[in-house]
DOVEX-429843 format. One record per residue: x negated, y negated, z of N, C-alpha, C, O, CB in turn; residue in one letter. Coordinates in steps of 0.1 Angstrom, whole numbers, plus 2048, in hexadecimal, padded with zeros to 3 digits. Glycine has a CB too. Layout:
XYZXYZXYZXYZXYZA/...
***
This chain:
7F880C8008008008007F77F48007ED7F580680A80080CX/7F97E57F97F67E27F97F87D38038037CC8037F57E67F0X/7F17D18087F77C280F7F17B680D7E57B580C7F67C381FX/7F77AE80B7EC79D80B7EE79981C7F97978227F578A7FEX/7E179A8217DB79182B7DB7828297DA77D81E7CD79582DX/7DC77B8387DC76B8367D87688427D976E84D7EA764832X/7D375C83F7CC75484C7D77528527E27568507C374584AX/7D374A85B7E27418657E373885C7EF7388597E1738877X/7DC7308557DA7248507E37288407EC72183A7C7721850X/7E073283D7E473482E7F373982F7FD7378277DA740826X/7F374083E80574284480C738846818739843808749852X/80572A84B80872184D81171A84381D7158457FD71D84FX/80971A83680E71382A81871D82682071881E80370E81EX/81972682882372E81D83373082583E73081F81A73F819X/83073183383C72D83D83E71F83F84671E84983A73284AX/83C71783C83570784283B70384E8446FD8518386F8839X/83170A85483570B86382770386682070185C83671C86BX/8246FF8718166FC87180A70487B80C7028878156EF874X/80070A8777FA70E87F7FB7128907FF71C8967F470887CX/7F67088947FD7068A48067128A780671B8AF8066F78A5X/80F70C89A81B70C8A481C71D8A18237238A982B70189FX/81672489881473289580B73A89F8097478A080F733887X/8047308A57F97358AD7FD73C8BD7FC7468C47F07288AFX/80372C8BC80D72A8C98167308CC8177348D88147208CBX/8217348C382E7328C583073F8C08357478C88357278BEX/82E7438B183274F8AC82A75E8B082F76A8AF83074D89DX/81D75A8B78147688B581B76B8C281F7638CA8017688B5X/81C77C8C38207808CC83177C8D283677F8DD81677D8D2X/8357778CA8477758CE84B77A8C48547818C68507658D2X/8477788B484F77B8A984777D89F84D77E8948597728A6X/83A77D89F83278689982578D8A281E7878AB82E77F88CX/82579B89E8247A18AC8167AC89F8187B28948387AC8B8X/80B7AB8A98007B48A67FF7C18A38007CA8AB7F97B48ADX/7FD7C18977FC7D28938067D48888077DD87F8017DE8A2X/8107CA88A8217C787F81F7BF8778217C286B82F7C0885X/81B7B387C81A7A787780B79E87280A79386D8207A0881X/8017A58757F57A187A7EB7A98807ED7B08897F8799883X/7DE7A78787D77B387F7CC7A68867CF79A8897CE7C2871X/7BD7AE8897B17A688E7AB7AF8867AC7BB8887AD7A589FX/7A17A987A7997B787378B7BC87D7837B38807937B3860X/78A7C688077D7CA88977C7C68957727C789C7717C5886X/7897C289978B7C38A77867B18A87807B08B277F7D18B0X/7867A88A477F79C8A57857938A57907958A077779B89DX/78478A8A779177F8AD7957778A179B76E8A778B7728BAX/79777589679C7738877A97798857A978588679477987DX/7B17768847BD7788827C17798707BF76F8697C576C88CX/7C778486C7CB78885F7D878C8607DB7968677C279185AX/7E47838567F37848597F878E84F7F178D8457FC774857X/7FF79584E8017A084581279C84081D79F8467FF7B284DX/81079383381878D82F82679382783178D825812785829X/82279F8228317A38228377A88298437A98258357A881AX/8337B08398357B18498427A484C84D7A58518247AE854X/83C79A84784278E85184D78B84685978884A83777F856X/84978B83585678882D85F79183386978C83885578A81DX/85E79E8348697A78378737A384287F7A18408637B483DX/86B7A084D87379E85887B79485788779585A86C79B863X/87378785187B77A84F88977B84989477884D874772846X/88478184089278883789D79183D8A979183A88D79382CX/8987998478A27A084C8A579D8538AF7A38568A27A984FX/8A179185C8A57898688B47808618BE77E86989677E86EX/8B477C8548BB7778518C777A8468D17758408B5770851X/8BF7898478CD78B8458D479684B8DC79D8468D078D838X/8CF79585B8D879C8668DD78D8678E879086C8D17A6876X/8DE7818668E577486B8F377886E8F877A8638E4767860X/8FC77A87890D77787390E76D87791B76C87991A77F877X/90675E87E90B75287B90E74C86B90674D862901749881X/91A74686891974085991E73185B92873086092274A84EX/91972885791D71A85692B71A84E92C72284591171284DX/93571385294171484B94170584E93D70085894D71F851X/9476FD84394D6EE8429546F084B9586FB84D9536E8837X/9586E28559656DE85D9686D28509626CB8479636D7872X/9786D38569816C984D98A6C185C98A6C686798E6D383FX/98E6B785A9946AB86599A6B486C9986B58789A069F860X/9A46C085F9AC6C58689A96D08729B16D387B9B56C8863X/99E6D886F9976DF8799956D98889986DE8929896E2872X/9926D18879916C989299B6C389F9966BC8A898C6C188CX/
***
């Protein structure tokens, strides 16, 4: 199988999320090591395994059953 690897930085741009906040925020709450993300050689570099995370994204949204529906005056 084949996978494309990505920096944080290159995950960065392709989610445009920003770094940090991938660093901070996402590692370990919602992308999780070994799934989402390896360390090659055991070494503190971080490599994102990008169709791992398209998947999820995708399936995250389309388990959604919130759906935006217009209100009208009379809804209200």
């Amino acid at each position: 199988m084949n996978n494309t690897y990505l920096t944080t930085e290159q995950l960065a741009e392709k989610i445009h999320y920003n770094t940090r906040t991938i660093r901070n925020e996402l590692i370990d709450s919602c992308l999780f090591e070994g799934t989402h993300y390896i360390r090659p050689f055991g070494r503190r570099k971080i490599l994102f395994i990008w169709e791992k995370i398209e998947k999820d994204m995708l399936s995250l949204m389309e388990d959604s059953i919130a759906m935006p529906f217009a209100h009208t005056m009379e809804d209200v």
